[in-house]
Each structure stands twice: as C-alpha cells, then as structure tokens.
TORKOL-4160 file (C-alpha; in steps of 0.2 Angstrom, whole numbers, padded with zeros to 4 digits, m for minus):
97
<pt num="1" X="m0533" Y="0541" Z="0612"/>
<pt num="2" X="m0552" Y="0544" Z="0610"/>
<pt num="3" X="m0547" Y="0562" Z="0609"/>
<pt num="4" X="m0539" Y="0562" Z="0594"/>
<pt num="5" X="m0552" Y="0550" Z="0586"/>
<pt num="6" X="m0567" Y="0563" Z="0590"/>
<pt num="7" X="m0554" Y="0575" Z="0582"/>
<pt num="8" X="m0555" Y="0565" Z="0566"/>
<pt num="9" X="m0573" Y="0561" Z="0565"/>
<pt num="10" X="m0584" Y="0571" Z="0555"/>
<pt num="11" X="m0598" Y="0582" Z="0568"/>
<pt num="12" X="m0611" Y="0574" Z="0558"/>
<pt num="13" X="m0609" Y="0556" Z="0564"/>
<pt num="14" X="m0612" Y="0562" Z="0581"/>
<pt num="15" X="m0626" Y="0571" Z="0577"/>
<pt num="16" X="m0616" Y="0587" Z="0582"/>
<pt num="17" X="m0623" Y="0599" Z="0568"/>
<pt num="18" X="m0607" Y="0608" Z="0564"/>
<pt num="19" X="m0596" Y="0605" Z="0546"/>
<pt num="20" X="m0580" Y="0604" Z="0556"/>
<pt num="21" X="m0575" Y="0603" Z="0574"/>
<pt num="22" X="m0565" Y="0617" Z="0583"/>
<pt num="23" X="m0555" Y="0615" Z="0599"/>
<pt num="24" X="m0567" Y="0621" Z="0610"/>
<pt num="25" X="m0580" Y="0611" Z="0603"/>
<pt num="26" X="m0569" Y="0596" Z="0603"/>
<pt num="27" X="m0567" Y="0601" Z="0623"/>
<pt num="28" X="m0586" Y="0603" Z="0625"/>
<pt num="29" X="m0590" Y="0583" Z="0618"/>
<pt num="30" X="m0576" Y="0574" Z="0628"/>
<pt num="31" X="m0581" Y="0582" Z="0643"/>
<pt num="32" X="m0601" Y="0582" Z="0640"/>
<pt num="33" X="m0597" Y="0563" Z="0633"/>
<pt num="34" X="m0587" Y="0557" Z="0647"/>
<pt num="35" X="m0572" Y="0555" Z="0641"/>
<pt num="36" X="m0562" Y="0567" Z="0652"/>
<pt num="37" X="m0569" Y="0577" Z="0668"/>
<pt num="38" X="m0561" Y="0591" Z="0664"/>
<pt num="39" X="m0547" Y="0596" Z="0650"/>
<pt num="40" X="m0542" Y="0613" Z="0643"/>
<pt num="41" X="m0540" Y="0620" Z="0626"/>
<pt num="42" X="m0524" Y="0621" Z="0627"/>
<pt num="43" X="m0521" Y="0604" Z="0631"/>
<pt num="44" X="m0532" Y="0595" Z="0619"/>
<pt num="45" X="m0522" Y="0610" Z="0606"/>
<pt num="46" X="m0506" Y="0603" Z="0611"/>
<pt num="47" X="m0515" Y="0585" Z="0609"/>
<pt num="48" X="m0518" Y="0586" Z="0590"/>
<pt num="49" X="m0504" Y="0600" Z="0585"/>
<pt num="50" X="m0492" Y="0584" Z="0592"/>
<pt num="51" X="m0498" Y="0572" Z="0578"/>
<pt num="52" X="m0502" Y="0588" Z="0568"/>
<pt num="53" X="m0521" Y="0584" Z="0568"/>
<pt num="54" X="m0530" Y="0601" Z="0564"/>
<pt num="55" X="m0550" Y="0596" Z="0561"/>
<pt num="56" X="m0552" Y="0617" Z="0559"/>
<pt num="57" X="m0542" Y="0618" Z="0545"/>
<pt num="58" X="m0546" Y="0609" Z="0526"/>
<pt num="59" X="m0545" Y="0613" Z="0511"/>
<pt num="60" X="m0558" Y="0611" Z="0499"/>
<pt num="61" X="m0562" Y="0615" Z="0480"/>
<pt num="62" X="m0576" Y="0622" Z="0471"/>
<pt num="63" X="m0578" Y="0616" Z="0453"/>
<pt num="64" X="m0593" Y="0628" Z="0445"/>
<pt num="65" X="m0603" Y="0612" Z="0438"/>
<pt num="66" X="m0616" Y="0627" Z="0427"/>
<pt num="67" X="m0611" Y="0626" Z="0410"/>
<pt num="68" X="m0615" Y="0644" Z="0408"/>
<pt num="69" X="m0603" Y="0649" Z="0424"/>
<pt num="70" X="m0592" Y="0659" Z="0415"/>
<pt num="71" X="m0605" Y="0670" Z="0407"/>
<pt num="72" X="m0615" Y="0674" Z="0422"/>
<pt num="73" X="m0597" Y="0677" Z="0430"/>
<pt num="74" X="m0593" Y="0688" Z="0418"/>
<pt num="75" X="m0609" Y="0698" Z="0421"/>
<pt num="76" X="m0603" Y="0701" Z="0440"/>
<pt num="77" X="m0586" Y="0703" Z="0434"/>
<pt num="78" X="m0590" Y="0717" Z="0422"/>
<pt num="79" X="m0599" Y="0727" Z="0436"/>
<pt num="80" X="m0585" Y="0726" Z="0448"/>
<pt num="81" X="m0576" Y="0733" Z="0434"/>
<pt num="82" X="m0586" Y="0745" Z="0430"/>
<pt num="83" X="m0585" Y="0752" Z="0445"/>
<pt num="84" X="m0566" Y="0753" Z="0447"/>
<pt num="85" X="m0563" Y="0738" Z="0454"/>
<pt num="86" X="m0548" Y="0727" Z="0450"/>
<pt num="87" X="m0548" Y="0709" Z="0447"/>
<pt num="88" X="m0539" Y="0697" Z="0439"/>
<pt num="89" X="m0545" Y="0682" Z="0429"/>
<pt num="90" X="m0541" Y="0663" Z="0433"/>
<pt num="91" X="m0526" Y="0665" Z="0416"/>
<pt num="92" X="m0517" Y="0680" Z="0425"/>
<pt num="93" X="m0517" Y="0677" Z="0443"/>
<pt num="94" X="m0499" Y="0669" Z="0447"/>
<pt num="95" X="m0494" Y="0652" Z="0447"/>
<pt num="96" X="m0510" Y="0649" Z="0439"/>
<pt num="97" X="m0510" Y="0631" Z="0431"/>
C-alpha cells in the first residue's frame, strides 16, 4: 500500500522539508501526489495504527559529545538551584542505569 510506504519514508527524500511526517501531512502528499483523490485523517490513522506504523512518534537520544558538558551543565544547574529550583542529577533520577 503506497500509503503506508510514504508513512515510512523519511520527508526528506521527497523534498518535503519536515523531520517526520504527521497524518495530515501524510494526507496532503497522497492526495497532492495522486495517490488517492480523496482520503481522511482518520482513515490513513486507522491505516498505520493497524500495522502500528506511527511516523510522528520516534524516539531518539542525545549523547553531549563536548568534553566539558558536564561543567557548563553544572553552571546552568547551579543557577536553577540557586533560585529554588529542584532538580535531580542523571545518578538519582530512578531507574537510572
């Protein structure tokens, strides 16, 4: 279903300039593009949730690559602290590894 492959493919590769498609911009190309004449969000929703394809939901991680992160993060951290903020650091927040 060409559908579900747009779903998959990253914006980029069709020029769409957009990190990660939403339903209604999936909507938008397969009708623009041809592909249908006219579909709802709903239906292109109940489309994906069915094969539990969600390209609006990914989860991605951060690794700080400065060697000197953790200072300059303490600078910040010390300010939110000073101002009575609570935080906790990376060893106390649970199920920590």
């Amino acid at each position: 279903m060409e559908v579900k492959a747009l779903a998959c493919e990253l914006p980029s590769k069709l020029d769409v300039p957009l990190s990660r498609f939403s339903g209604e911009e999936i909507k938008r190309h397969v009708m623009e593009s041809g592909i249908v004449a006219n579909i709802s969000g709903t239906t292109i929703w109940r489309w994906l949730h069915a094969d539990a394809i969600k390209p609006w939901q990914y989860r991605s991680w951060i690794f700080p690559r400065d060697p000197e992160f953790t200072s300059k993060a303490g600078l910040i951290l010390d300010l939110y602290r000073r101002n009575g903020w609570e935080y906790l650091t990376p060893i106390e927040l649970p199920n920590a590894a």
